[in-house]
C-alpha positions in Angstrom: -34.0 -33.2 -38.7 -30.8 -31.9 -40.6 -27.3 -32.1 -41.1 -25.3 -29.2 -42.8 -22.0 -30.0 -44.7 -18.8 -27.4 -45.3 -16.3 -28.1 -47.3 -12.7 -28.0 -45.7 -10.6 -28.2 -48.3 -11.0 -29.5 -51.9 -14.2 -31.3 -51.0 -17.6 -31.5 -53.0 -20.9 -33.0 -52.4 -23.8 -32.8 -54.6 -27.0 -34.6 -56.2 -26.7 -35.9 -59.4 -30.1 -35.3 -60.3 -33.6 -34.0 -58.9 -34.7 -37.2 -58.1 -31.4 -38.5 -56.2 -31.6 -39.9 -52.6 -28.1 -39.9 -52.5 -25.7 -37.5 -52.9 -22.1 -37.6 -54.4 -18.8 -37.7 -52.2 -16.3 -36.4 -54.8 -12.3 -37.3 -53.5 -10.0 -34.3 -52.1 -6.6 -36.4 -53.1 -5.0 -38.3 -55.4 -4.8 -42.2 -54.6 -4.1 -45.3 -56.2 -5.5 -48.5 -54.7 -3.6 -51.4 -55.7 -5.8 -54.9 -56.3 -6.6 -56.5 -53.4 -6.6 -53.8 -51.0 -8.2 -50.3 -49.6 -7.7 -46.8 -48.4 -8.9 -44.2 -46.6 -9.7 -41.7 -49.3 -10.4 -38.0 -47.7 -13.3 -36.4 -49.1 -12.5 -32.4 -47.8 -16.3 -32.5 -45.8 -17.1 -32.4 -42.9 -20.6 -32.0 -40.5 -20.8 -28.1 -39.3 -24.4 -28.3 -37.7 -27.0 -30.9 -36.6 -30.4 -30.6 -35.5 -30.8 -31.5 -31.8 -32.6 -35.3 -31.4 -36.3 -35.4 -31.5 -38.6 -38.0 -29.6 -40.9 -39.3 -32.4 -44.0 -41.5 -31.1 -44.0 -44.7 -32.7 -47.3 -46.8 -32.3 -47.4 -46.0 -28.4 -43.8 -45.7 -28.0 -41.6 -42.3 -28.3 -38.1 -42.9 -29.8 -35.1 -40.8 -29.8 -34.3 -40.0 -33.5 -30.9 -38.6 -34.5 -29.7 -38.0 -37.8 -26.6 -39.5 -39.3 -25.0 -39.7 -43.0 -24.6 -43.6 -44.5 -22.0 -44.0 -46.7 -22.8 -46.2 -49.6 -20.7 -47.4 -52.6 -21.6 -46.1 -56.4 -23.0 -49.0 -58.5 -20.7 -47.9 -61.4 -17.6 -48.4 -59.4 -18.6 -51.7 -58.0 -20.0 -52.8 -61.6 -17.0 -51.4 -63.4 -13.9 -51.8 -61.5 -14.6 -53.4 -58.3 -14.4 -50.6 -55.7 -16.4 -50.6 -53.5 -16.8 -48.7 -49.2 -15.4 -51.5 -47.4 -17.4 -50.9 -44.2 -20.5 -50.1 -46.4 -22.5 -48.8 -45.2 -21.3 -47.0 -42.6 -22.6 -44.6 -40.7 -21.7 -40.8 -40.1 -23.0 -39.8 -36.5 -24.5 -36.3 -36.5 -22.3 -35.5 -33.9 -18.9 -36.4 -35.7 -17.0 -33.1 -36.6 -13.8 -34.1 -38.3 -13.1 -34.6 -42.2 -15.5 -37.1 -43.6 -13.3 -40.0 -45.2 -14.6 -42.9 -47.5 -12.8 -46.4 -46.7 -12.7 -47.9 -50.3 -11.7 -51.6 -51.4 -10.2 -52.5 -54.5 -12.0 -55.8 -55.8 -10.9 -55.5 -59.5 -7.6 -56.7 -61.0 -5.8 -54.2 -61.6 -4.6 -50.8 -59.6 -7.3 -48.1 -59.3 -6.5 -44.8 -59.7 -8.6 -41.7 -58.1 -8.2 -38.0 -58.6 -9.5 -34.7 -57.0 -12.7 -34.3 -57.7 -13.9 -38.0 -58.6 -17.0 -39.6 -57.2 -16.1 -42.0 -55.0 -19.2 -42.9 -53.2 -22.4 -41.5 -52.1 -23.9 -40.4 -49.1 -27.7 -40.5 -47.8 -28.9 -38.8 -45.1 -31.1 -40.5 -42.6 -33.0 -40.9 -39.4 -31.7 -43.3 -36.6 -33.8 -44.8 -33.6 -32.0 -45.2 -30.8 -34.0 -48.2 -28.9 -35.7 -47.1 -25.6 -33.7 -48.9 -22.5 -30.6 -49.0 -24.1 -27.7 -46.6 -21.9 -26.3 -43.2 -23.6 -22.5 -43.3 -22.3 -21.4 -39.6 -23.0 -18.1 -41.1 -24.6 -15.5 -37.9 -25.5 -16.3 -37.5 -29.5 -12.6 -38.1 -31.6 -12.4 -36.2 -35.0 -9.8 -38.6 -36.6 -12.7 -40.9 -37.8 -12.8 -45.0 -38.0 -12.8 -45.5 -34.1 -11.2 -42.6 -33.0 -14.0 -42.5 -29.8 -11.8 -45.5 -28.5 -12.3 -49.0 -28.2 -14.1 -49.2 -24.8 
């Protein structure tokens, strides 16, 4: 199971170090975040490719496993300054093809300023089970992100 990022635009994704689960989501803008309050922060990524679901048998039972990206906050922001992904974490289906953006909260108090090219937050890759019995509505993907599929 795989997911393969591009970058469209200034975007950057990478692992810090050998041993890193998660990788780095680096911003593609310029933002400040005032105290108190949040932003969508573009990141330039997006998903290009996506392995097709596989049925994995667990105990007796095969599941449907899809891949998906969870966006997590960095522990040096939160620690630091107070940022942190609001919706955290949240979940990047591996069917989602517009520009992955990063939903961050300013805790701190004071304004928080990002720039192109800052790690904002980090994103692991995992393996979701969808539960057997549950219905697959084929609802029309949106690209714009944060509930663009609709409400209903």
């Amino acid at each position: 199971m795989f997911l393969a990022l591009e970058h469209t635009g200034l975007g950057q994704v990478f692992y810090a170090t050998t041993l890193s689960a998660g990788f780095d989501f680096c911003a593609s803008e310029a933002h400040i975040i005032p105290a108190g309050e949040w932003k969508v922060v573009r990141t330039g990524m997006r998903i290009v490719e996506s392995s097709t679901p596989q049925d994995m048998l667990f105990g007796t039972t095969y599941v449907r496993c899809v891949p998906e990206i969870q966006i997590r906050p960095r522990s040096g922001l939160a620690a630091k300054h107070g940022i942190t992904v609001l919706n955290a974490p949240s979940t990047i289906d591996a069917d989602y093809r517009g520009e992955i953006m990063v939903c961050l909260i300013n805790h701190g108090k004071e304004p928080f300023s990002i720039q192109p090219g800052d790690r904002i937050a980090q994103g692991v890759c995992a393996l979701g089970a969808q539960i057997p019995g549950i219905e697959v509505r084929q609802v029309e993907r949106g690209t714009g992100g944060f509930g663009s599929s609709g409400k209903n």
